[in-house]
C-alpha positions in Angstrom: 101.5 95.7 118.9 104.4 93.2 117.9 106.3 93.4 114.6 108.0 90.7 112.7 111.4 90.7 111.0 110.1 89.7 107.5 113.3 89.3 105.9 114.7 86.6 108.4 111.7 84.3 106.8 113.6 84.4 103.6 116.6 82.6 104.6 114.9 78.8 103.9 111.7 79.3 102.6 109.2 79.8 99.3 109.2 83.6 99.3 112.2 84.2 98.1 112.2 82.0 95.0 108.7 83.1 93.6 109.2 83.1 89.6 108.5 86.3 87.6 106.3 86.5 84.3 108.6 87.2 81.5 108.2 90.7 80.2 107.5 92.0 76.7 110.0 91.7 74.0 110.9 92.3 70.0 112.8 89.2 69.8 110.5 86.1 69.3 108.0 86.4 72.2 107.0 82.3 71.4 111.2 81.1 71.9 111.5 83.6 75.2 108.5 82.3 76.8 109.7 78.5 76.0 112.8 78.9 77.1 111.6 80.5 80.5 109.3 78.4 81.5 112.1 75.1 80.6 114.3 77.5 82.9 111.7 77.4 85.6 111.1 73.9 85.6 115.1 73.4 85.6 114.9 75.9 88.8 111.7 73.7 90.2 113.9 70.5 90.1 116.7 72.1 91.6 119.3 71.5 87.9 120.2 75.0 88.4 123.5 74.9 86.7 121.0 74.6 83.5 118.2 76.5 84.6 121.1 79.2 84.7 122.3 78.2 80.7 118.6 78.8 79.9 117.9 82.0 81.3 121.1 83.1 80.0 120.2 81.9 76.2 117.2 84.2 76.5 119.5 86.8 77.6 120.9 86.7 74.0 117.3 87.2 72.9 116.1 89.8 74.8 119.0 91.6 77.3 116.9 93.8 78.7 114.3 91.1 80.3 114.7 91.9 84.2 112.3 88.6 85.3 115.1 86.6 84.1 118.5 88.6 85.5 115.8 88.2 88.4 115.7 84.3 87.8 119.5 84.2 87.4 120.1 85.6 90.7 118.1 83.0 92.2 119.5 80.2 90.9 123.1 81.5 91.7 122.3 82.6 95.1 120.8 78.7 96.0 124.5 77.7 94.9 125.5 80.2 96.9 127.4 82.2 93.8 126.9 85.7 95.8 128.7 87.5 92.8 127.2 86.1 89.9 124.1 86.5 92.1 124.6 90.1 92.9 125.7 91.4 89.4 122.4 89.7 87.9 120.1 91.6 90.7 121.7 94.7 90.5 120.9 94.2 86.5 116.8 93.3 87.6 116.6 96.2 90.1 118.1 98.3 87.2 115.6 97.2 84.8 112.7 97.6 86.8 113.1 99.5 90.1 109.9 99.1 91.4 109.5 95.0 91.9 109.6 94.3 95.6 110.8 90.9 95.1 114.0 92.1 93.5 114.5 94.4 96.0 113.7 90.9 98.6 116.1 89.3 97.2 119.0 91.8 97.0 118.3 92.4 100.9 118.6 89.0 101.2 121.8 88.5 99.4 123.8 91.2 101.2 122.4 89.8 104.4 124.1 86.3 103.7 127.4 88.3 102.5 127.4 90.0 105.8 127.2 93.7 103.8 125.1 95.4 106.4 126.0 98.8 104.7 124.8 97.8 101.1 121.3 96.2 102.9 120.7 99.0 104.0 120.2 100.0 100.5 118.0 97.7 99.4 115.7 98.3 102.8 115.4 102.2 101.7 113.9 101.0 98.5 111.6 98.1 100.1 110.6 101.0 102.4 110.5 103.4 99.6 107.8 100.8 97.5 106.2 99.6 100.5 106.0 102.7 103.4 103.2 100.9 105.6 105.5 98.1 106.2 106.7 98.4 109.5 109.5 95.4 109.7 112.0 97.4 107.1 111.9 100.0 109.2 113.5 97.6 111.9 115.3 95.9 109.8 117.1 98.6 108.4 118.0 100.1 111.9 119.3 96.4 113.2 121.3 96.3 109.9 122.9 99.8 110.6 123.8 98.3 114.0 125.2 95.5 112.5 127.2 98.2 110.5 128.4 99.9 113.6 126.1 102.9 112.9 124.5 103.7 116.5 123.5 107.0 114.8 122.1 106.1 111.7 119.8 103.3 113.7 118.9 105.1 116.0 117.2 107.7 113.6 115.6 105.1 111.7 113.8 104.5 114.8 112.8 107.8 114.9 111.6 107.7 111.5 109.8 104.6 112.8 107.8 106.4 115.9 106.8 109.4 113.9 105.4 106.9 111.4 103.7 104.4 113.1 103.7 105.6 116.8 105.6 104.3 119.7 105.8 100.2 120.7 106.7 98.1 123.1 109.0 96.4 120.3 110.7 100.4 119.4 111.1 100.9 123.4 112.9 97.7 124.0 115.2 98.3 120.5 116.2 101.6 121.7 117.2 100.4 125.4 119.4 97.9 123.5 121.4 100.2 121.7 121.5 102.9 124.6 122.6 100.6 127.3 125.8 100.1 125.1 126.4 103.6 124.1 128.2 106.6 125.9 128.3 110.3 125.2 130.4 110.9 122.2 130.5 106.8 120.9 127.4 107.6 118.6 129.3 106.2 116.1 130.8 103.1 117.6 129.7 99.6 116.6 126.4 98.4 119.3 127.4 95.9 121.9 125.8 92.7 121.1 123.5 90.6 123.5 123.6 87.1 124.3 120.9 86.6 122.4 122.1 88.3 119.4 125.5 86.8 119.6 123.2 83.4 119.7 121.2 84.3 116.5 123.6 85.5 114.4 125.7 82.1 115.4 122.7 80.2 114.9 122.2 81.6 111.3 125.8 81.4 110.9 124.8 77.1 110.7 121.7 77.5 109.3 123.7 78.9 105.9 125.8 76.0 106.3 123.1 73.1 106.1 123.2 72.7 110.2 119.6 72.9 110.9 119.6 71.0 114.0 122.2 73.1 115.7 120.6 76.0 114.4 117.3 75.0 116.1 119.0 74.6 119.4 120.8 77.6 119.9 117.2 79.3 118.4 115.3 76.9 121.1 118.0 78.3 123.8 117.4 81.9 123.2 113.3 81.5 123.6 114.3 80.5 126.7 115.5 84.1 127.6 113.4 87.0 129.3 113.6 88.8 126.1 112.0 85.7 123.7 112.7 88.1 120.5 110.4 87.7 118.0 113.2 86.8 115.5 114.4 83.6 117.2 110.9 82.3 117.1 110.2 83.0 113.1 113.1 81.2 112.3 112.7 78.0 114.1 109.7 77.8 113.1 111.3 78.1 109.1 113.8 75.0 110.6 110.7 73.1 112.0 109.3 73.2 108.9 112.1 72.6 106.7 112.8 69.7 109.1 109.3 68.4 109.2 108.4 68.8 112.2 105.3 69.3 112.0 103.6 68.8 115.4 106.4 70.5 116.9 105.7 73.4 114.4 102.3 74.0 115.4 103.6 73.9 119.1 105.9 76.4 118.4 103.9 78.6 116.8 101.1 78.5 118.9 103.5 79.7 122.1 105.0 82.2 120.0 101.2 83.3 119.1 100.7 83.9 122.9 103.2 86.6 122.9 103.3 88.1 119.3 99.5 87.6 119.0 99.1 90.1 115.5 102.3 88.1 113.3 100.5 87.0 109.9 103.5 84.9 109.1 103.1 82.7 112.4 99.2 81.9 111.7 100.5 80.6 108.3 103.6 78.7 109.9 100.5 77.0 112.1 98.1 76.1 109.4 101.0 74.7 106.7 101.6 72.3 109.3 98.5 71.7 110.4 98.2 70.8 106.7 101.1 68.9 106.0 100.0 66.9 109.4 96.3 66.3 107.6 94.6 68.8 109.7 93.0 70.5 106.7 90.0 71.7 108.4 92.0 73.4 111.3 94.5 74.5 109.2 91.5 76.2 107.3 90.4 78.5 110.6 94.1 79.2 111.2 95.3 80.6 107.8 91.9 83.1 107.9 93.4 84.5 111.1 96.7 85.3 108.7 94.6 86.6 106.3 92.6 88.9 108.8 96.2 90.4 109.2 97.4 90.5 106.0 94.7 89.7 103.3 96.8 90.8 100.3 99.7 88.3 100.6 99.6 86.4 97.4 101.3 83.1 100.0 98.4 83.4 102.2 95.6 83.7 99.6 97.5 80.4 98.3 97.4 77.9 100.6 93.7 79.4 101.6 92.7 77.7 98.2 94.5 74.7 98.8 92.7 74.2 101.5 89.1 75.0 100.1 89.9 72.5 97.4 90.6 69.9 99.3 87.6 70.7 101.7 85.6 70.5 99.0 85.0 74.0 97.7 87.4 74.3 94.6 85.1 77.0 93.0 86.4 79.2 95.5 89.9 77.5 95.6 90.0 78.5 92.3 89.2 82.4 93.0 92.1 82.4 95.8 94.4 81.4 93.5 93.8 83.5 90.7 94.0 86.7 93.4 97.0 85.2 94.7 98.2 86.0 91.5 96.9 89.2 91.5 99.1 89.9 94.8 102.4 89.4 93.2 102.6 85.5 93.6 104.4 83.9 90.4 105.4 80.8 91.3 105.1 78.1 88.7 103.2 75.5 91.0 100.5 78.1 91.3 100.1 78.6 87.7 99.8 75.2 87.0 97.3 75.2 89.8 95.2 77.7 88.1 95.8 76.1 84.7 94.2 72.9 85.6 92.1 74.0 88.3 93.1 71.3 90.6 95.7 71.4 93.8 98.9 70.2 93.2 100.9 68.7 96.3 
């Protein structure tokens, strides 16, 4: 069975940026939930400079409110302000230690700021909240390798066969560290392929706005023996963000013949077989990503999009309310539920 690498999806896409419900508070619940939500829709039209002076005037209110340290470190880490970013996330995760998406998003930061070490960290608590999730276990070892920790990956993947059984993806991880290491360099940084080399350049321009480079060098290394899983997720995330959308569902459907049990590329397919007015289609696909993973709140989402528009907003309306359920947030989807009607 094939695993993804769940966190690379964050880099460019919604994910990440899913709002939190304000918590509880003595200060005047009516003001903090006003000023959130005028914070949210700041965030939503990208003013983030004052969707940051909101969230910070409820701090003032209510400083112990981790949905909006969480919100802060959003809107700080889209301006790329890693150490307003950090401080504020390391305040949510305090707050509350058992959010995933905190936990996301501090993974996600220390990726960008090339901390391997302190990822790490945040990986043993995704894994810690979310055991049955196979791609923190790989993620945390390919971190440690980034870290030059050839011991410390390498019993991650332990932990990983004991847990879930060996894979063709474990076997060919191991051989990559092992063909690089001699007797006694346990401890020396893993040699890099030239795919890996390739990835981490082509993520090196994705974080600087160069999308098209980034999709070729991505493009080159699917032209490899190898293929790794990785390369396809994320230019497929370009693709999109590009709007590419025929190419998208190209993409995806060739990376389908490989990785043939990967939720996330099922939903790549049917968002652009929606965006490119296939809604019927697109309605087949995203139950094959829901097969997989029938609990993810972005999944159950776009499923009622496209029963609404099909025709069957009843049940559009019953997706999105247990998309909720699953931990999505996001403001759009509120509204959705709030006027029962799909919002573009």
């Amino acid at each position: 069975m094939k695993y993804k690498v769940f966190l690379m999806v964050l880099l460019g896409y919604a994910p990440v940026v899913f709002a939190q419900r304000p918590v509880g508070s003595v200060a005047d619940t009516t003001l903090i939930k006003t000023l959130y939500f005028a914070g949210l829709r700041d965030k939503l039209n990208e003013d983030y400079s004052k969707a940051n002076e909101v969230f910070n005037k409820i701090l003032q209110l209510d400083d112990k409110n981790a949905a909006v340290y969480y919100e802060i470190a959003v809107v700080n880490y889209r301006q790329n302000n890693l150490v307003e970013a950090e401080l504020a996330i390391k305040r949510a995760t305090a707050l509350d230690v058992s959010n995933t998406w905190y936990w996301m998003l501090m993974a996600e930061l220390y990726k960008r700021k090339g901390d391997m070490e302190a990822m790490t960290g945040a990986l043993d608590q995704l894994i810690r909240l979310s055991p049955d999730r196979v791609e923190y276990y790989f993620d945390r070892s390919n971190a440690y390798l980034l870290a030059g920790k050839v011991a410390e990956a390498m019993k991650g993947y332990d932990e990983l066969e004991k847990k879930f059984g060996q894979s063709e993806d474990l076997s060919r991880a191991r051989r990559r560290v092992t063909s690089g290491v001699k007797p006694g360099d346990e401890n020396k940084p893993a040699e890099l392929t030239d795919d890996d080399q390739n990835i981490l350049l082509a993520e090196s321009l994705y974080k600087k706005g160069d999308l098209q480079g980034a999709l070729v060098l991505f493009k080159a290394v699917l032209e490899s023996d190898d293929q790794p899983y990785r390369a396809w997720e994320q230019a497929l995330n370009i693709q999109l963000l590009l709007k590419q959308y025929k190419d998208v569902i190209n993409t995806a459907d060739a990376a389908l013949s490989i990785y043939p049990n990967q939720a996330i590329l099922y939903y790549f397919m049917a968002l652009a077989q929606h965006k490119d007015h296939q809604d019927l289609t697109a309605l087949t696909t995203v139950k094959s990503a829901l097969q997989l993973d029938p609990e993810n709140g972005i999944y159950l989402e776009l499923y009622g999009d496209l029963l609404f528009l099909t025709g069957d907003k009843a049940a559009a309306l019953m997706h999105w309310k247990k998309a909720k359920t699953s931990g999505n947030g996001s403001e759009k989807l509120n509204r959705k539920i709030n006027e029962g009607k799909y919002l573009e």
